[in-house]
C-alpha positions as a Markdown table, in Angstrom:
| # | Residue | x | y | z |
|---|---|---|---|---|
| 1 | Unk | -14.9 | 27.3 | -26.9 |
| 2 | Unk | -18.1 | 26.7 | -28.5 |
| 3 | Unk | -19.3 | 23.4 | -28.5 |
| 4 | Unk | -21.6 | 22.4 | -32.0 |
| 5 | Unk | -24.8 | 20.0 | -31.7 |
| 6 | Unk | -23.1 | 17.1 | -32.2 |
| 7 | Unk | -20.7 | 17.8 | -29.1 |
| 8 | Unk | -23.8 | 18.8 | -27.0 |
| 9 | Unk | -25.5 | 15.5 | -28.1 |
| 10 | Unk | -22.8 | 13.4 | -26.8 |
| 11 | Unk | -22.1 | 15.2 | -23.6 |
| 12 | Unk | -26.1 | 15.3 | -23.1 |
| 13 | Unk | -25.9 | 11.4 | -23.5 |
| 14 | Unk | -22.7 | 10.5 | -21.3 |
| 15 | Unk | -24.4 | 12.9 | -18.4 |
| 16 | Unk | -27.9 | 11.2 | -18.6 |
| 17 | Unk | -25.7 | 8.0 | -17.8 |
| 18 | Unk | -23.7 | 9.3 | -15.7 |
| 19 | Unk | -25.5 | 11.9 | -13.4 |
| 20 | Unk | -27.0 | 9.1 | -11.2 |
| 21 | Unk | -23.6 | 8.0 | -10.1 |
| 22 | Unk | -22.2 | 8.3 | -6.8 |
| 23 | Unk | -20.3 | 12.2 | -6.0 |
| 24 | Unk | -17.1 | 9.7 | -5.0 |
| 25 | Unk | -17.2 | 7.7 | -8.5 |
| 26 | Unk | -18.2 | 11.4 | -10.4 |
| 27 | Unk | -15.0 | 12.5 | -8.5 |
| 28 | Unk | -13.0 | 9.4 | -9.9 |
| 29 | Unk | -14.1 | 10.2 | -13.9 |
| 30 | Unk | -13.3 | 13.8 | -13.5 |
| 31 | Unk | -10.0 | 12.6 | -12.0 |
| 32 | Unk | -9.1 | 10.3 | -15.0 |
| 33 | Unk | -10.3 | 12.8 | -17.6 |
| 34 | Unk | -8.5 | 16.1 | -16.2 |
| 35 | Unk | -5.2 | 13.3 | -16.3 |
| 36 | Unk | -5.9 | 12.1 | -19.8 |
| 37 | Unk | -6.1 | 15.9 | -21.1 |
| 38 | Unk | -2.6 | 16.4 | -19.0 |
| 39 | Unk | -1.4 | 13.8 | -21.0 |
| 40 | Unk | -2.6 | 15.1 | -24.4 |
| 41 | Unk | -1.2 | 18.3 | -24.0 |
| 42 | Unk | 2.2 | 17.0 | -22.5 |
| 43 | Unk | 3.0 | 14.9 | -25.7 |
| 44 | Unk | 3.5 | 15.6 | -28.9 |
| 45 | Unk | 0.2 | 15.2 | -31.3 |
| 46 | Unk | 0.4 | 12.5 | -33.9 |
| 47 | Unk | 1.2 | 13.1 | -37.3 |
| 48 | Unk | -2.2 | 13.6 | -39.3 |
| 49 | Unk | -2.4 | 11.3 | -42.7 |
| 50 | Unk | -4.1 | 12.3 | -45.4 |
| 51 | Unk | -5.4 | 9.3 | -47.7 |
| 52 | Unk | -3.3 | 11.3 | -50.6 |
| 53 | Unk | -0.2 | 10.6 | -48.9 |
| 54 | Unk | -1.1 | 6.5 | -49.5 |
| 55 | Unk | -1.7 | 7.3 | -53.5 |
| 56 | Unk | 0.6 | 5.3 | -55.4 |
| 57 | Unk | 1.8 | 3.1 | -52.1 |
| 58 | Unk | 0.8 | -0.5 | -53.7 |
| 59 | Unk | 2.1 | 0.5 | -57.7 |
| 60 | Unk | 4.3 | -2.0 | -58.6 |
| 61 | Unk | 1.9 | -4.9 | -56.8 |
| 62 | Unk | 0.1 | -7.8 | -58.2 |
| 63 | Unk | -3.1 | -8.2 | -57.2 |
| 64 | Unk | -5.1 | -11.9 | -58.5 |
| 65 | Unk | -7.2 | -11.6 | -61.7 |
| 66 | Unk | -10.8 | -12.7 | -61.5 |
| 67 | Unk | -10.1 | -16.0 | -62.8 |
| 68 | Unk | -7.5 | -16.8 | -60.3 |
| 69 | Unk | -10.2 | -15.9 | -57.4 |
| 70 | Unk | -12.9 | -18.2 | -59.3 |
| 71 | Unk | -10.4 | -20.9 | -59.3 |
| 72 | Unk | -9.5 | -20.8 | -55.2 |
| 73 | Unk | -13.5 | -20.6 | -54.7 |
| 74 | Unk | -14.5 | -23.5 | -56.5 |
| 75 | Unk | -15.2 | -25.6 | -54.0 |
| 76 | Unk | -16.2 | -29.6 | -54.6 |
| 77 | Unk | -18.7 | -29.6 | -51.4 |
| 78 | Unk | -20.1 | -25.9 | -52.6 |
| 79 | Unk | -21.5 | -24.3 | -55.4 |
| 80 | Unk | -20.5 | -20.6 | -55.5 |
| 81 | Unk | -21.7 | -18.0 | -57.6 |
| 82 | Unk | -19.3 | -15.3 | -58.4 |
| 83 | Unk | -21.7 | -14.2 | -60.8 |
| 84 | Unk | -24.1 | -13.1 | -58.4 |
| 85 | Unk | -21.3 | -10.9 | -56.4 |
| 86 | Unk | -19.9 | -9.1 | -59.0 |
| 87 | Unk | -22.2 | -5.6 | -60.1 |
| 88 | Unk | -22.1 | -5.0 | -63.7 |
């Protein structure tokens, strides 16, 4: 398996962390990550999503016009300023 520059990257940064470490706590890591790869390959993988299979999940739902939100932040004690949040 090749690794790319981005995986050599990380790896390079956990081992300059973890190389002055102890031989019985290096032991102990290599322990819980051999076991967490057992576990991957042991169960079955999760279902991938695409954000296409979401399109057309909130169709039918109302959503509050841009007067109703000006009206819950009008605030006696506060002056806010839509105007200055919305980009034209």
């Amino acid at each position: 398996m090749e690794a790319t520059l981005n995986q050599n990257y990380i790896v390079d940064s956990y081992w300059a962390l973890l190389k002055g470490l102890s031989d019985n706590i290096k032991l102990s890591l290599i322990n819980k990550l051999s076991s967490s790869l057992l576990v991957k390959s042991t169960t079955n993988p999760a279902k991938r999503q695409m954000l296409s299979d979401f399109y057309g999940a909130l169709d039918g739902t109302s959503f509050p016009s841009i007067e109703e939100i000006r009206e819950e932040m009008q605030d006696e004690d506060k002056d806010i300023e839509i105007e200055n949040w919305i980009i034209h």
